[in-house]
DONUBA-9244 format. One record per residue: x, y, z of N, C-alpha, C in turn; residue in three letters. Coordinates in steps of 0.02 Angstrom, whole numbers, plus 50000, padded with zeros to 5 digits. Each point is the difference from the previous one (the first is absolute). Example, Ala and Ser with C-alpha at 12.3 -4.5 7.8 and 13.67 -1.06 7.14 Angstrom:
! DONUBA-9244
(site (50660; 49716; 50390); (49955; 50059; 50000); (50045; 50060; 50000); 'ala');
(site (49982; 50053; 49964); (50042; 50059; 50003); (49961; 50055; 50037); 'ser');
//
This chain:
! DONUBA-9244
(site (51082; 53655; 49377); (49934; 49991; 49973); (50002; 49952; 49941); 'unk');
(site (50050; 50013; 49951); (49986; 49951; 49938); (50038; 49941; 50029); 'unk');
(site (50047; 49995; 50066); (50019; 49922; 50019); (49934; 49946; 50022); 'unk');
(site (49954; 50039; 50029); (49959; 50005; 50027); (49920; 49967; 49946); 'unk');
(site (50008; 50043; 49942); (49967; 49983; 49950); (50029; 49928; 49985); 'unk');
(site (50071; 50004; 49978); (50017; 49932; 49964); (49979; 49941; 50038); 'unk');
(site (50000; 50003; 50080); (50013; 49925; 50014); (49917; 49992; 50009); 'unk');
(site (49923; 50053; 49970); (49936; 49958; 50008); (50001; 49941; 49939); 'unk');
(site (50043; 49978; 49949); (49964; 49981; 49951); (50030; 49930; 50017); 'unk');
(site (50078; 50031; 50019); (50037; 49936; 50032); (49955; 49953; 50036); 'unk');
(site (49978; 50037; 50048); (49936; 49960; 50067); (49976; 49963; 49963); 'unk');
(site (49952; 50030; 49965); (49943; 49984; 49960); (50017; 49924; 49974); 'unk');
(site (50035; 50025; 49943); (50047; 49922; 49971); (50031; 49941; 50027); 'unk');
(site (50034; 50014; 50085); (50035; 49950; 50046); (49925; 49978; 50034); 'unk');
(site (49949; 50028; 50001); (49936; 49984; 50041); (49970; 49963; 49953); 'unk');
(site (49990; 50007; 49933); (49952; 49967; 49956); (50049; 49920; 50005); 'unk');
(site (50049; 50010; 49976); (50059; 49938; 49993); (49986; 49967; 50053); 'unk');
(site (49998; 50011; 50075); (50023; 49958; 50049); (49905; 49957; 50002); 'unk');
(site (49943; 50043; 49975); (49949; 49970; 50035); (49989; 49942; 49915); 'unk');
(site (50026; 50027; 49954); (49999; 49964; 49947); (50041; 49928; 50018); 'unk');
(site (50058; 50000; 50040); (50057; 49947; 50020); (49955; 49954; 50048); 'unk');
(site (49959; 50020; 50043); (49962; 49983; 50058); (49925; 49945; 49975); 'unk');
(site (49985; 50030; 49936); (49958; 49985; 49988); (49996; 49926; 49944); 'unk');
(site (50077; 50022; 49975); (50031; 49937; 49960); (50013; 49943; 50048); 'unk');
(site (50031; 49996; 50067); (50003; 49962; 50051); (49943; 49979; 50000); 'unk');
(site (49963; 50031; 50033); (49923; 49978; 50018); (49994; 49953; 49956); 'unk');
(site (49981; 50014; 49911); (49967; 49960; 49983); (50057; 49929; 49972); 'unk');
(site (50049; 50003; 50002); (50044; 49955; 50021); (49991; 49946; 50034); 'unk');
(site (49972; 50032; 50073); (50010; 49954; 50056); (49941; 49950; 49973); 'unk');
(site (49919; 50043; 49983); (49949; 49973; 50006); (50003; 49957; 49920); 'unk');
(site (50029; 49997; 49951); (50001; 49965; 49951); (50049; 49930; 50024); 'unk');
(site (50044; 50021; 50044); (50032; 49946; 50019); (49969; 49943; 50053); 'unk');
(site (49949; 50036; 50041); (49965; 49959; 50045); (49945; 49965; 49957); 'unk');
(site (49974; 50033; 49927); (49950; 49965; 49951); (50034; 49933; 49980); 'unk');
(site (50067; 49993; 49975); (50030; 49968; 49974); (50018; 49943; 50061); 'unk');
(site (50005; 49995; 50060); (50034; 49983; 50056); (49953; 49990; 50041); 'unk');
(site (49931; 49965; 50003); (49962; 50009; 50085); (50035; 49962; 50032); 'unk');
(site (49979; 50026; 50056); (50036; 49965; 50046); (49919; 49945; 50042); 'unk');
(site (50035; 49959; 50032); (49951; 49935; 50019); (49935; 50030; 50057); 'unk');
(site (49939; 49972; 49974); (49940; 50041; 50048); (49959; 49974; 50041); 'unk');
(site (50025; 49904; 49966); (49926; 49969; 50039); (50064; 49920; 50023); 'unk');
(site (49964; 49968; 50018); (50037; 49940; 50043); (49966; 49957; 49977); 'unk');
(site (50015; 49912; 50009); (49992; 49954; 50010); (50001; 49976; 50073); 'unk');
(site (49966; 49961; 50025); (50025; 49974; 50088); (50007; 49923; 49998); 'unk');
(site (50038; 49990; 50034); (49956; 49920; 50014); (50017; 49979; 50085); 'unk');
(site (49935; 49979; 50032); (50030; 49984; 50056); (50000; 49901; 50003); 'unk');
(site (50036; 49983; 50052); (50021; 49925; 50003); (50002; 49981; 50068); 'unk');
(site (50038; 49948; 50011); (50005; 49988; 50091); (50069; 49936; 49984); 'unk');
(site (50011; 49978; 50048); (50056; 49978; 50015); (49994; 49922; 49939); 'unk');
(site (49955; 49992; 49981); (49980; 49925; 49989); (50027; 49996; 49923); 'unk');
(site (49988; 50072; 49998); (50041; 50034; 49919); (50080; 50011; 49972); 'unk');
(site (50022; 49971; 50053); (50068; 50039; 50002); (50039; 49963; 49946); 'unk');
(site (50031; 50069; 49966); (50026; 49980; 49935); (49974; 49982; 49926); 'unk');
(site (49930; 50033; 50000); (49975; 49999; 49954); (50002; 50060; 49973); 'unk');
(site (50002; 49988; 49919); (50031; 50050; 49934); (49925; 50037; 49988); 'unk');
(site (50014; 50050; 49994); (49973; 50039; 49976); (50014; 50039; 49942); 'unk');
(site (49958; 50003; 49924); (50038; 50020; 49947); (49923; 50054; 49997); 'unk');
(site (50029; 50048; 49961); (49944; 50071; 49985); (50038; 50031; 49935); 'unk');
(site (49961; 49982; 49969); (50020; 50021; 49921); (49929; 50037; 49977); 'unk');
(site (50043; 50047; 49952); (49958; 50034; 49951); (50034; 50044; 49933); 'unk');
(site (49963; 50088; 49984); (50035; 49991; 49937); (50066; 50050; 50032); 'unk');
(site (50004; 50020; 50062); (50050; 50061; 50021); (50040; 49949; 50051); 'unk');
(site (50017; 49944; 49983); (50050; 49943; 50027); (49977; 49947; 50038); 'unk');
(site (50050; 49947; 50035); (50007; 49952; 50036); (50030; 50011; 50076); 'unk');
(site (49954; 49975; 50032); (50030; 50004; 50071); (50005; 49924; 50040); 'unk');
(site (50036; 49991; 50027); (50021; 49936; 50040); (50003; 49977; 50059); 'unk');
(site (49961; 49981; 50065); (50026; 50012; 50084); (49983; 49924; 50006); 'unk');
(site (50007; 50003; 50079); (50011; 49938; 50032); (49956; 50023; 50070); 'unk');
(site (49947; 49954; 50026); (49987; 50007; 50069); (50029; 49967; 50041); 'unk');
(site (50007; 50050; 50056); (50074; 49970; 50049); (49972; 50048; 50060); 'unk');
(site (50043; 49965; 50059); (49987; 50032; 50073); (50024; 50054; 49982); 'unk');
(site (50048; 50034; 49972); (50035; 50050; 50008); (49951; 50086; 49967); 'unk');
(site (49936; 49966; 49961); (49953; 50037; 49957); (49947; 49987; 50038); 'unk');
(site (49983; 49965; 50062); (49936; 49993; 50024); (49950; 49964; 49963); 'unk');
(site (50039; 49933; 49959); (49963; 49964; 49953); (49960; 50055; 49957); 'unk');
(site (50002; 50063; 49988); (49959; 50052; 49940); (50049; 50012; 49938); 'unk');
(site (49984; 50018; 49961); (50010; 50025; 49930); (49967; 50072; 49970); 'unk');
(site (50025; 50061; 50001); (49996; 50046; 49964); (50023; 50031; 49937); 'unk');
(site (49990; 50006; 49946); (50012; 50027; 49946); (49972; 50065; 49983); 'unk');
(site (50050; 50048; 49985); (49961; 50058; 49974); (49996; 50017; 49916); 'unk');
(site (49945; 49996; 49977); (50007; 50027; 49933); (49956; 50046; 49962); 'unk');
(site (50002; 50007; 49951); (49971; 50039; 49960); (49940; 49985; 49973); 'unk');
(site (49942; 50067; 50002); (49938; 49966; 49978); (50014; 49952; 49935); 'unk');
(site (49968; 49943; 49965); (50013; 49945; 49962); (49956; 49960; 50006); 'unk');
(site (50008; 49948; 49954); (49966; 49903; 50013); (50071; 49963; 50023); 'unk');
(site (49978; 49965; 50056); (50040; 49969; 50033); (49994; 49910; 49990); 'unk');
(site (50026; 49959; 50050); (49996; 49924; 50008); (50042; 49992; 50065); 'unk');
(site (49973; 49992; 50026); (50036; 49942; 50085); (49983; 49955; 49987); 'unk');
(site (50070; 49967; 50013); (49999; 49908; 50016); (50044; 49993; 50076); 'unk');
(site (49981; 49971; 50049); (50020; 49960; 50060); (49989; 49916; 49986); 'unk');
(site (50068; 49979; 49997); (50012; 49928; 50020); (50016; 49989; 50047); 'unk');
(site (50024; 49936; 50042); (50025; 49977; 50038); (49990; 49929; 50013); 'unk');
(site (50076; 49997; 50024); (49987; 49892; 49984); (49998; 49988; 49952); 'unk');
(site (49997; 50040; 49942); (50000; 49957; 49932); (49932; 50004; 49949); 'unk');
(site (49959; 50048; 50069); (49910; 49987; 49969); (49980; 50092; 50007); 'unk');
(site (49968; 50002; 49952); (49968; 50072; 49988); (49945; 50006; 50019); 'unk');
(site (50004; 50058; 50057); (49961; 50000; 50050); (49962; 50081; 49981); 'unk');
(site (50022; 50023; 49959); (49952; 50071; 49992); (50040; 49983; 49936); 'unk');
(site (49947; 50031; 49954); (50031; 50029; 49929); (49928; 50053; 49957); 'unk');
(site (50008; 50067; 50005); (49960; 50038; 50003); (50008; 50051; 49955); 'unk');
(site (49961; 50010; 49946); (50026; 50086; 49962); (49940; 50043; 50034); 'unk');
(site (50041; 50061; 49991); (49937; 50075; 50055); (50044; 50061; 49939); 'unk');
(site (49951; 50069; 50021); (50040; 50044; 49926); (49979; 50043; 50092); 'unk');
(site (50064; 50068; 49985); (49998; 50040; 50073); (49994; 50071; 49950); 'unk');
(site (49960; 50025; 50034); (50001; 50082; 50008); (50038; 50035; 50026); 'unk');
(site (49998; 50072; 49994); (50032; 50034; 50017); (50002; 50004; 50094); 'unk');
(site (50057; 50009; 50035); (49989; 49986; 50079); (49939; 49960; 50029); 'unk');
(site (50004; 49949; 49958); (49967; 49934; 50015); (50030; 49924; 50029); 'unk');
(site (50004; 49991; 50064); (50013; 49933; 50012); (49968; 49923; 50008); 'unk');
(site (50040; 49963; 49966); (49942; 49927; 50001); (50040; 49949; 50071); 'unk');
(site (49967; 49984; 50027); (50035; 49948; 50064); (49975; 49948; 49980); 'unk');
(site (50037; 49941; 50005); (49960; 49921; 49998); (50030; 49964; 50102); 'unk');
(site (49950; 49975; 50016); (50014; 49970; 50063); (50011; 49904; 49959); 'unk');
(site (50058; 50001; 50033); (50011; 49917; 49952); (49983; 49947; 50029); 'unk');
(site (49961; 49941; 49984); (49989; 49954; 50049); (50060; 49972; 50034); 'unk');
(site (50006; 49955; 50056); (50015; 49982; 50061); (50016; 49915; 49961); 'unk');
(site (50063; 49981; 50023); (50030; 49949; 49988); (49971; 49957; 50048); 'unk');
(site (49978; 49928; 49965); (49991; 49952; 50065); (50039; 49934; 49969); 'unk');
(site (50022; 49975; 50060); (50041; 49958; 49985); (49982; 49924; 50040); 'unk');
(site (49986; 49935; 49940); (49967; 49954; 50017); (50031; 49935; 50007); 'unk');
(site (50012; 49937; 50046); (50023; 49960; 49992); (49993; 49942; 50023); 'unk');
(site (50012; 49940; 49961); (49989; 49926; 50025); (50039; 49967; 50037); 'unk');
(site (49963; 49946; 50030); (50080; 49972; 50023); (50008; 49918; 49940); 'unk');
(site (50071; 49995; 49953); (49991; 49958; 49958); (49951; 49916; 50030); 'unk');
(site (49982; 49995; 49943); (49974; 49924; 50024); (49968; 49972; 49929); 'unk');
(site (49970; 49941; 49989); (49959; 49975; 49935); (49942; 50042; 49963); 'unk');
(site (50051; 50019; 49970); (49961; 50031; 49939); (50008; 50091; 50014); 'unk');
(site (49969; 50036; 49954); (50017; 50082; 50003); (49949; 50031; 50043); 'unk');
(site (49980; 50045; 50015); (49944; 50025; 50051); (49961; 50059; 49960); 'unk');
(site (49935; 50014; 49979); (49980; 50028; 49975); (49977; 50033; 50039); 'unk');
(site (49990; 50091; 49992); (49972; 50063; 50053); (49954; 50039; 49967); 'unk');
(site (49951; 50003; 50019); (49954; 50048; 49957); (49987; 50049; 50069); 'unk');
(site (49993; 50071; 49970); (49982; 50053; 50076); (49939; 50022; 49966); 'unk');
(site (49958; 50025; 50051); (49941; 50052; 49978); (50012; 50041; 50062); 'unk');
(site (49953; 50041; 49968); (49988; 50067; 50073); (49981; 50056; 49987); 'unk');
(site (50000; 50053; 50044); (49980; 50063; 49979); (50068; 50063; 50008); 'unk');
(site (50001; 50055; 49961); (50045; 50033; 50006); (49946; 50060; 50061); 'unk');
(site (50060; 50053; 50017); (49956; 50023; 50046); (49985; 50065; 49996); 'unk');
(site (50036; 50036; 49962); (49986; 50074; 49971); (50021; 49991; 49919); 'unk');
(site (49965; 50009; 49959); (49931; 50003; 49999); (49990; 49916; 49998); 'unk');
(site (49934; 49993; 50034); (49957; 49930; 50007); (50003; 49947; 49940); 'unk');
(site (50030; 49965; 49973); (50005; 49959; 49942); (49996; 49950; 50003); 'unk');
(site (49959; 49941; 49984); (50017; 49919; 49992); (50059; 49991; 49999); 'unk');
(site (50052; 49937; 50018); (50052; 49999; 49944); (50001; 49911; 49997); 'unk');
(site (50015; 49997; 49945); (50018; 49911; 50000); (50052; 49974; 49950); 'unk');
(site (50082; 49992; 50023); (50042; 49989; 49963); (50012; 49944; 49959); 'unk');
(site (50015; 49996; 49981); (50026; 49913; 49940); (50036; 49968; 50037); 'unk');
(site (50005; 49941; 50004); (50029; 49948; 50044); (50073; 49994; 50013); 'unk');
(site (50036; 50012; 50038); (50066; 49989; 49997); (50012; 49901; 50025); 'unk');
(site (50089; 50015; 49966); (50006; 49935; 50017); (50075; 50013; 50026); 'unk');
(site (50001; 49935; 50047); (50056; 50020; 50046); (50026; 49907; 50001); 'unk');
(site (50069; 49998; 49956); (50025; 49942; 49987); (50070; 49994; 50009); 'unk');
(site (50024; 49958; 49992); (50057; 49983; 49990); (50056; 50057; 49959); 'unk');
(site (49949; 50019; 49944); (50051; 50046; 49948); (50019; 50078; 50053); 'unk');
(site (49955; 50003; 50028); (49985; 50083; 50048); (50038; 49974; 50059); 'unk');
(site (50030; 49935; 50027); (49988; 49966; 50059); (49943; 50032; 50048); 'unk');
(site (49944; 50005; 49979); (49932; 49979; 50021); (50003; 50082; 50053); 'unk');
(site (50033; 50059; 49959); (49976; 50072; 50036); (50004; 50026; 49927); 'unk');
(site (49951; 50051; 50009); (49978; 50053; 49960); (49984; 50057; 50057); 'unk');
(site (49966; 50051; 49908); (49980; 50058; 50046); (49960; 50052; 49952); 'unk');
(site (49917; 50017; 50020); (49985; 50020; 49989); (49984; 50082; 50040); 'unk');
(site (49969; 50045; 49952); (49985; 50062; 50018); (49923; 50023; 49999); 'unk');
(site (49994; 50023; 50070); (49922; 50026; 50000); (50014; 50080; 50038); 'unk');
(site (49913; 50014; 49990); (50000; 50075; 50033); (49986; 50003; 50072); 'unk');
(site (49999; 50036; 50040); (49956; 49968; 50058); (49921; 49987; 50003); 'unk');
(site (49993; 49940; 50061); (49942; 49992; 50007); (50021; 49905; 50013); 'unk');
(site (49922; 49978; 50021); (50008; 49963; 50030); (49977; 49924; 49956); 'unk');
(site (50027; 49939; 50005); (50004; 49964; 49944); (50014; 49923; 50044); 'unk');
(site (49984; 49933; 49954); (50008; 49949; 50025); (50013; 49956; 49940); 'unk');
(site (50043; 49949; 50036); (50065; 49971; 49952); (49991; 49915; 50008); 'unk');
(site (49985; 49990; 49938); (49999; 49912; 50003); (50038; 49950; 49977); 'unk');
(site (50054; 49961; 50028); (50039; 49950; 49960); (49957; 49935; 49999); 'unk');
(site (50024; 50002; 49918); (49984; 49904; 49995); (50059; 49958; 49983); 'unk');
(site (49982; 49920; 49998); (50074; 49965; 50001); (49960; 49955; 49995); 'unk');
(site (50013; 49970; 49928); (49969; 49932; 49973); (49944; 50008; 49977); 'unk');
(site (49970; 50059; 50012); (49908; 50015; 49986); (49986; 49990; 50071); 'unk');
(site (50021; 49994; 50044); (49967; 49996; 50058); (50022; 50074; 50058); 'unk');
(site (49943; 50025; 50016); (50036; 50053; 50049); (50061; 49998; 50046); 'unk');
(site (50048; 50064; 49995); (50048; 49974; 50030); (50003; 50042; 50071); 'unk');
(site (50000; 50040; 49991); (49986; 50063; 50039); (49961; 50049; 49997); 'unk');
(site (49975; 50042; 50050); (49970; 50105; 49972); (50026; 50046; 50053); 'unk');
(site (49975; 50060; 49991); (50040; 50024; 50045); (49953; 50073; 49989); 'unk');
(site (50001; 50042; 50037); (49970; 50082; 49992); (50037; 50050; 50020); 'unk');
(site (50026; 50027; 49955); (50047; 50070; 50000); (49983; 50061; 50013); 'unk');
(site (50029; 50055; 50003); (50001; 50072; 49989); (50050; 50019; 49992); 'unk');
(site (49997; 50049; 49911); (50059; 50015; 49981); (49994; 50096; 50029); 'unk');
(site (50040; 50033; 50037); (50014; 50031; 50009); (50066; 50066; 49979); 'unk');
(site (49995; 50058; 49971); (50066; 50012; 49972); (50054; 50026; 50065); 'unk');
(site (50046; 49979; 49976); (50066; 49995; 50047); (50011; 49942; 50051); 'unk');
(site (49970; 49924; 49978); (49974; 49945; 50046); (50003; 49934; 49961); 'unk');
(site (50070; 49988; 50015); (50000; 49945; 49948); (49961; 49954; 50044); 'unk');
(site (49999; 49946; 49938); (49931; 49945; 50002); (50045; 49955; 49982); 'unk');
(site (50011; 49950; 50051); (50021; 49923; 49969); (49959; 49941; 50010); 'unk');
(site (49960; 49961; 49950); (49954; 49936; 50005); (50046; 49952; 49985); 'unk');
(site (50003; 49952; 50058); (50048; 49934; 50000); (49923; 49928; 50007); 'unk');
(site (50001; 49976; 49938); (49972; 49962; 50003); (50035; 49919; 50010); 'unk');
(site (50035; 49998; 50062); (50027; 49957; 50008); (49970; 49934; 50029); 'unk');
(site (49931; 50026; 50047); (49957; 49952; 50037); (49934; 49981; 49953); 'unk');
(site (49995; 49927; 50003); (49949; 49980; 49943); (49933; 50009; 50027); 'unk');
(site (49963; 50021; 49986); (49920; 50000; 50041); (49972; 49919; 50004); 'unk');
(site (50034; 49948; 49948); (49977; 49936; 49993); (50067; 49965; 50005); 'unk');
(site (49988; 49926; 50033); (50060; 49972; 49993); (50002; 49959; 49929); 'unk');
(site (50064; 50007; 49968); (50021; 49997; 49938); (50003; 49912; 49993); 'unk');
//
């Protein structure tokens, strides 16, 4: 009977201790997950083949991240991070083709669809060839009318600009006098090559 007596207080004491031990864990774990989130929301970017090998940088104040679009990624880019203020930049070729700040919420993702590489070219001859495009994009409906490229000797007479899709028409001049036009559709996953090699006028 009194062995019996002794070991209730024992209980008592190994029971208070262990839920007291349990409860120190607990708040352990959850002070450590305050200190520590873990990543909730994403960045995306999708691309197409016309992209390949373009940098992608995503900075903010919870670090730097670095990728490359490549066949082996399905020309995309994912980043996961922490709600924040962010910045994406996509180059390629040398030319900055997105450069964007966005701030993310909590299990919030931002996607950018990136325009579509087109790639334009002369065939050399007197003098440089000037290209102006207009057109329309096609989701959502937009004018667009780019600044003139020039395609010379220094480029050997290829460049390359980037649009969204939708459908658009392309004019070379050479000397001030028309040289060529031509009517496109840029499509994603569809590269686009304009060879303005045939003169619409004889030179």
């Amino acid at each position: 009977m009194r062995q019996g007596m002794a070991r209730g207080p024992f209980v008592r004491v190994m029971t208070v201790f262990i839920v007291s031990l349990v409860m120190a864990m607990l708040a352990t774990i959850y002070w450590r997950d305050l200190k520590t989130p873990e990543p909730s929301c994403a960045v995306v970017l999708y691309g197409d083949q016309t992209l390949a090998d373009a940098k992608v940088k995503v900075s903010g104040s919870s670090g730097h991240w670095e990728t490359t679009m490549s066949a082996e990624n399905n020309y995309q880019s994912s980043v996961l991070l922490e709600p924040g203020q962010y910045s994406v930049e996509v180059t390629h070729k040398g030319q900055v083709i997105l450069n964007h700040r966005f701030v993310l919420d909590r299990f919030r993702i931002v996607s950018f669809v990136l325009d579509s590489g087109v790639a334009l070219s002369a065939a050399p001859g007197a003098g440089p060839v000037r290209v102006t495009i207009e057109g329309q994009t096609a989701n959502p409906r937009r004018d667009v009318t780019m600044s003139p490229l020039e395609l010379d000797e220094q480029n050997h007479f290829h460049a390359i600009t980037y649009l969204a899709d939708g459908e658009y028409n392309a004019t070379a001049w050479r000397n001030d006098r028309l040289y060529s036009a031509q009517s496109f559709r840029v499509e994603h996953g569809k590269p686009v090559e304009i060879n303005f090699s045939r003169s619409s006028n004889s030179e």
